[in-house]
Steps between C-alpha positions, in 0.01 A plus 500: 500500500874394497576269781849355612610222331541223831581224334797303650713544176442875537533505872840225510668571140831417635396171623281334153711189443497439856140499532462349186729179627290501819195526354584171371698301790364654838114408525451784788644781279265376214233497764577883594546612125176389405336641798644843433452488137112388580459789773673767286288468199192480722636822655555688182203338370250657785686863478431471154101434563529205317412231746218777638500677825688373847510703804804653567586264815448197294765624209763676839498165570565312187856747446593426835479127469668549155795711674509218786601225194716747317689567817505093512597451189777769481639313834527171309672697179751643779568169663527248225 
């Protein structure tokens, strides 16, 4: 199974050094990177089958709160 690539270099390509510098100076940005980063690989992990079986709420839920910090995170990327 071929998936989407979500990850926030794929998803924001015009915007890498930018994250990259907040990454590194804004503590809430690095707080929302690593929470997306940690919920999209559990995401592409469980439609994989590799973290076994979750019911289809549970994972609805898990891409919604990772669109809620991408939406976040693009919002910072637009303002700073």
């Amino acid at each position: 199974m071929d998936l989407l690539n979500h990850d926030l270099a794929h998803e924001f390509p015009q915007h890498l050094e930018k994250m990259r510098s907040l990454k590194s100076s804004d503590p809430h940005f690095a707080s929302l990177f690593a929470q997306y980063d940690a919920d999209n690989h559990a995401i592409a992990k469980y439609e994989l089958g590799a973290l076994g079986a979750i019911s289809d709420e549970a994972l609805e839920n898990m891409k919604k709160r990772r669109l809620k910090v991408k939406d976040e995170i693009y919002q910072i990327l637009q303002a700073k």
